[in-house]
C-alpha positions as CSV (number, residue, x, y, z in Angstrom):
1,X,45.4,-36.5,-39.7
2,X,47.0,-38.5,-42.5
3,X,47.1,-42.5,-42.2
4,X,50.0,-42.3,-40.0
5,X,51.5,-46.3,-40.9
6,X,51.6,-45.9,-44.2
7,X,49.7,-49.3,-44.4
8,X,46.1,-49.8,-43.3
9,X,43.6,-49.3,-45.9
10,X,41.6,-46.7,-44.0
11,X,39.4,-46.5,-47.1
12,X,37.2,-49.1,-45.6
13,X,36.5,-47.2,-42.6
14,X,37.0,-50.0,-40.3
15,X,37.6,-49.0,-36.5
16,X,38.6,-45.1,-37.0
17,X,38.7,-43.3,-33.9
18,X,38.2,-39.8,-33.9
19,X,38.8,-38.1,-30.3
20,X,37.6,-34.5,-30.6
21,X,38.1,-31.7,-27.5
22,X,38.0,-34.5,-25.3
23,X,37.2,-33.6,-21.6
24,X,37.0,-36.1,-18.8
25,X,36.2,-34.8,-14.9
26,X,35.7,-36.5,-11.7
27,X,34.4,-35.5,-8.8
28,X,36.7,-35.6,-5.7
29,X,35.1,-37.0,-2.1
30,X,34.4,-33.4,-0.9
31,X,32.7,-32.9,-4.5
32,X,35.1,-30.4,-5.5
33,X,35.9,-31.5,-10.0
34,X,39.0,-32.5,-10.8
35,X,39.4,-32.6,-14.7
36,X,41.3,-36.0,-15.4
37,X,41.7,-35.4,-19.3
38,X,41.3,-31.9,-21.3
39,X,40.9,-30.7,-24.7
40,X,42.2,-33.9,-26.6
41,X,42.3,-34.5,-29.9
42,X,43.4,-38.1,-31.5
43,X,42.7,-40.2,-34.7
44,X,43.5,-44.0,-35.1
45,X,43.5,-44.9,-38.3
46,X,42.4,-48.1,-39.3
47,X,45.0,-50.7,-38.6
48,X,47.6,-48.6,-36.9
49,X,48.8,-49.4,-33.9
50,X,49.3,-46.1,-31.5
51,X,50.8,-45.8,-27.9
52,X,50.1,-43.2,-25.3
53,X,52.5,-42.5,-22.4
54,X,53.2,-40.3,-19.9
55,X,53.5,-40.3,-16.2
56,X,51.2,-41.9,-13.6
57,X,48.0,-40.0,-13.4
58,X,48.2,-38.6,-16.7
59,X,44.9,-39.6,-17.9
60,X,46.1,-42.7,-20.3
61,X,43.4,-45.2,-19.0
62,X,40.5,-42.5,-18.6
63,X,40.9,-42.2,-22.5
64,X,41.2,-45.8,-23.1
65,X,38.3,-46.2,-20.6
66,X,36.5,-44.1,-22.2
67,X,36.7,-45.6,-25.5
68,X,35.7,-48.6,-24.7
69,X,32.1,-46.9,-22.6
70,X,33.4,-47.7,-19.5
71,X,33.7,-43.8,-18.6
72,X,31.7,-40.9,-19.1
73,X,32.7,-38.1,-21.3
74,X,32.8,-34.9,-19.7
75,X,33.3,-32.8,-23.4
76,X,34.0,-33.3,-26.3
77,X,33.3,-36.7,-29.0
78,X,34.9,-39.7,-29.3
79,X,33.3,-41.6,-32.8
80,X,34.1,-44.9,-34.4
81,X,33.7,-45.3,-37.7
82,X,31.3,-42.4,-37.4
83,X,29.3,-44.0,-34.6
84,X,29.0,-41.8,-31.6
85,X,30.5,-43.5,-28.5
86,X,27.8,-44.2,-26.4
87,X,28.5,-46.8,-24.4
88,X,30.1,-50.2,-24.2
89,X,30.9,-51.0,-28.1
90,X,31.1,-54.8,-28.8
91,X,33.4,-54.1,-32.0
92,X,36.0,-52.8,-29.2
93,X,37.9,-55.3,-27.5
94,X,40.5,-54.9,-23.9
95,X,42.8,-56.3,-22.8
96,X,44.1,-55.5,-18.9
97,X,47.1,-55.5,-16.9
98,X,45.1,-58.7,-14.8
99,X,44.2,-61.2,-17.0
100,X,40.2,-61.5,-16.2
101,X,40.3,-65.3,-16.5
102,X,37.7,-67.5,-15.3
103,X,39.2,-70.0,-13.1
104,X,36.8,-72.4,-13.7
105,X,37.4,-72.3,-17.5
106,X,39.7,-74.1,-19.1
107,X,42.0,-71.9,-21.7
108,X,39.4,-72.9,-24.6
109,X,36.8,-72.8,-22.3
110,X,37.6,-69.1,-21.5
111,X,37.8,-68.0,-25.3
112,X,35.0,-69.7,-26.6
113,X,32.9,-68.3,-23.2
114,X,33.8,-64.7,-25.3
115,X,32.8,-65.9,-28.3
116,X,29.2,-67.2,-26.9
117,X,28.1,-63.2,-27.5
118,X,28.5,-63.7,-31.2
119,X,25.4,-66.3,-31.6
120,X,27.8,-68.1,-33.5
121,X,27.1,-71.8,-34.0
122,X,28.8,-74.3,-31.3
123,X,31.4,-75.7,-33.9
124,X,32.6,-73.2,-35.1
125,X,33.1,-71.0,-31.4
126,X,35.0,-73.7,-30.8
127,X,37.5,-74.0,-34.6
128,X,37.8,-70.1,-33.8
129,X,38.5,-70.6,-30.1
130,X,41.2,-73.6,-31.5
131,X,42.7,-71.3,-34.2
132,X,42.7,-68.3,-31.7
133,X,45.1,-70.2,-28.9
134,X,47.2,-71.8,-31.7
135,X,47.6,-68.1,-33.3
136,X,49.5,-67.5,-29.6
137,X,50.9,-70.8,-29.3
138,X,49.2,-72.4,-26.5
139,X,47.1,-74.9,-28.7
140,X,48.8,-77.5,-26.4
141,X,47.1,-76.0,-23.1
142,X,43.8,-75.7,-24.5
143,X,42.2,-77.7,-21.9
144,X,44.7,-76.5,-18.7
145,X,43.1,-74.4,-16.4
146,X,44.4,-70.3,-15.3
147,X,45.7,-71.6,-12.2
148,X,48.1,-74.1,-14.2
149,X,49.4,-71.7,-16.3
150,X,52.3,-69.2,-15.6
151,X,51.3,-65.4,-15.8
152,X,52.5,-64.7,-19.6
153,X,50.6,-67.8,-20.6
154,X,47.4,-66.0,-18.8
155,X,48.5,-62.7,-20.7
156,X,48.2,-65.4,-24.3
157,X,44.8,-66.5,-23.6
158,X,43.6,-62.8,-22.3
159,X,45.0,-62.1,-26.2
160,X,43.5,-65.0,-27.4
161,X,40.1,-64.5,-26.5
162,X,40.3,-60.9,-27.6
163,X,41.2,-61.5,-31.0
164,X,38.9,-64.5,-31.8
165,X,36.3,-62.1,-31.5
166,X,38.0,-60.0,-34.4
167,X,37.1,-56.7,-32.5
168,X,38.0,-53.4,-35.0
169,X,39.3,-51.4,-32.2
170,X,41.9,-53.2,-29.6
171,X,42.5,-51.6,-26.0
172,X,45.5,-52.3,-24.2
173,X,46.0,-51.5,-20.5
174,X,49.8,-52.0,-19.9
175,X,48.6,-55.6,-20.9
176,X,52.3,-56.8,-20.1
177,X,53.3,-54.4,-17.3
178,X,53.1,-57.0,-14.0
179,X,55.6,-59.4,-16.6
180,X,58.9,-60.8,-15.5
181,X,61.3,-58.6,-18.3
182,X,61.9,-62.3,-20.1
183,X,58.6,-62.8,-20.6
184,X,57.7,-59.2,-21.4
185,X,59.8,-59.1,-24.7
186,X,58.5,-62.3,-25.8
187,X,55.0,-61.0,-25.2
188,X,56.2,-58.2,-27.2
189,X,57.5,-59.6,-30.2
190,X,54.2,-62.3,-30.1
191,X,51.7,-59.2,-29.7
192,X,53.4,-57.8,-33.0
193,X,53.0,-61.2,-34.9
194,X,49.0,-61.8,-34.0
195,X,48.7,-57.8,-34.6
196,X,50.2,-58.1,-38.2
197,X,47.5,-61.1,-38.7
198,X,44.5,-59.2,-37.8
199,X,45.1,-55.4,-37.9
200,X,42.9,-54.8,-35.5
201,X,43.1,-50.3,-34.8
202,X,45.1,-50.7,-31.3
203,X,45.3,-48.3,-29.0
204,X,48.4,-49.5,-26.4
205,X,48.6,-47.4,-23.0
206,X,52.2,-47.4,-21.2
207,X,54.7,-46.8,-18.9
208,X,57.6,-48.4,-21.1
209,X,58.9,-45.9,-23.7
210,X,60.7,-48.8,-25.3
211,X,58.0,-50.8,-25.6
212,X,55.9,-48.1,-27.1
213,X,58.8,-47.3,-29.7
214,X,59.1,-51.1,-30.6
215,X,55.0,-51.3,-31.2
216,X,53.7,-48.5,-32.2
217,X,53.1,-46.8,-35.6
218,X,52.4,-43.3,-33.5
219,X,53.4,-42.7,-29.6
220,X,51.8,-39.6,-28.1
221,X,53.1,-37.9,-25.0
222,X,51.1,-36.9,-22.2
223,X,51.4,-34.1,-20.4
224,X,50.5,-34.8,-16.4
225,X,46.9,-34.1,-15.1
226,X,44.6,-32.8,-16.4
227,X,46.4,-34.7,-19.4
228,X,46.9,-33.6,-22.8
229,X,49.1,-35.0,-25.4
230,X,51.8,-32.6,-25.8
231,X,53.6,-34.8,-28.9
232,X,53.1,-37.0,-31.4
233,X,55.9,-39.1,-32.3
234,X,56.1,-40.7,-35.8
235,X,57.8,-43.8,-35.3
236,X,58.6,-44.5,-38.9
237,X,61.1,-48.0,-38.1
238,X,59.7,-50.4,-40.7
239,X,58.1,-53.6,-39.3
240,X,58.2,-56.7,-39.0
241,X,60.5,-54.9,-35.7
242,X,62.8,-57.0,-33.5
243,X,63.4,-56.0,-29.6
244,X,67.3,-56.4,-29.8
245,X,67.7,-54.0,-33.1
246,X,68.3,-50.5,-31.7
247,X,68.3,-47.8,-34.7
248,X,69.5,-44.4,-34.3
249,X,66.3,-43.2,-34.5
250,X,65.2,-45.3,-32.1
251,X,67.8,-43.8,-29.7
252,X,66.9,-40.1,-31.0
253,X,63.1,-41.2,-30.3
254,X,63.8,-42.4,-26.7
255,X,66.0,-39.5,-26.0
256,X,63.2,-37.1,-27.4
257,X,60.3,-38.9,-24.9
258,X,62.4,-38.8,-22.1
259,X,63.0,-35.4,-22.3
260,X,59.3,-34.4,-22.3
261,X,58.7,-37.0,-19.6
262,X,60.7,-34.9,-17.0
263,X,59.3,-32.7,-14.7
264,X,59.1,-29.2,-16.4
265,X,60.3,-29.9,-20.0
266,X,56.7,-30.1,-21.6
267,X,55.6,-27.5,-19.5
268,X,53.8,-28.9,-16.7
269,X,54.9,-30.9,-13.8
270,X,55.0,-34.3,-13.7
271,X,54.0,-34.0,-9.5
């Protein structure tokens, strides 16, 4: 696949994914498989930001999950950068749906805790740490604990702490999903902003077909279980992208998704 943004520089070779014939099966209680994912393919280019959606069971977090080493391939590769993925990569970075805070951390306490992995010297966890929670704007909070802080300011230090690590490769679990719809557009628009200064390869998982049209660079549709991805969307609006400018391919887009989201129309049932 060509670079699909039309601006990373993937000739540095800095967190390509390369998903090849990917199978992922479970086994059920009575032992009987049950193939979660089959026969994906998928490249992230370097810097691009890509969304996968489809129904609920579909398979989105088993291939997120399984980029990060958390789950065990069944078939297939998945390779970053040419690495083999083996297990838990620490050039990959996740962020959840819960915020995986440590309550007994402050907000700085929290990021620079992620940073202690890096054998970096005190100071300068801490300037990065600093930086990381100004980058989101809660520079201010730096030494308020989770439990004093609303649930999109928990969501800001979850991304804080992600990118002062500078991972290559960025999950995203519907990281904004259990947001008020207020608070989910401005997580939105400031996920977009820290994204642009970084450019980490993100890989954004989803329920939200707008939000995956107002992020993403590619959104690929997935069939229900055993998923597959039965489109790939271009989604060529150019960036920087605002939440209340609706183009008509933005509306042509959403139609499009939709349509393959209903029971039937991609060829499989969404049961």
């Amino acid at each position: 696949m060509s670079d699909p943004t039309g601006i990373a520089d993937s000739s540095n070779g800095l967190g390509k994914v390369e998903i090849e014939d990917l199978t992922i099966t479970f086994k059920l209680p009575g032992g009987e498989p049950l193939d979660a994912v089959k026969n994906v393919d998928l490249i992230l280019e370097p810097g691009s930001f890509t969304a996968l959606i489809g129904p609920s069971g579909c398979g989105k977090s088993t291939i997120l999950n399984a980029i990060a080493g958390f789950v065990p391939i069944s078939g297939g590769t998945i390779r970053i950068d040419q690495d083999m993925v083996t297990g838990i990569n620490p050039e990959v970075g996740v962020v959840f749906q819960q915020y995986a805070l440590f309550p007994w951390f402050t907000a700085i306490g929290n990021v620079e805790f992620a940073l202690k992995r890096l054998q970096l010297p005190k100071a300068e966890r801490r300037d990065r740490a600093i930086e990381a929670l100004r980058e989101v704007g809660l520079e201010d909070r730096a030494r308020t604990f989770p439990g004093q802080l609303s649930g999109g300011m928990k969501q800001r230090v979850a991304l804080a702490r992600t990118f002062a690590s500078e991972p290559k490769v960025l999950l995203m679990d519907e990281p904004f999903g259990a947001l008020d719809a207020q608070t989910r557009v401005a997580m939105q628009e400031l996920l977009l902003r820290v994204w642009d200064m970084h450019r980490a390869t993100v890989l954004f998982v989803t329920h939200d077909v707008d939000e995956a049209l107002l992020l993403s660079d590619w959104a690929h549709v997935m069939s229900a279980g055993p998923g597959r991805i039965v489109e790939s969307i271009d989604v060529d609006t150019p960036r920087p992208r605002k939440v209340d400018e609706v183009t008509e391919d933005f509306l042509n887009n959403r139609n499009r998704i939709m349509r393959l989201l209903r029971p039937g129309e991609s060829g499989d049932s969404a049961e």
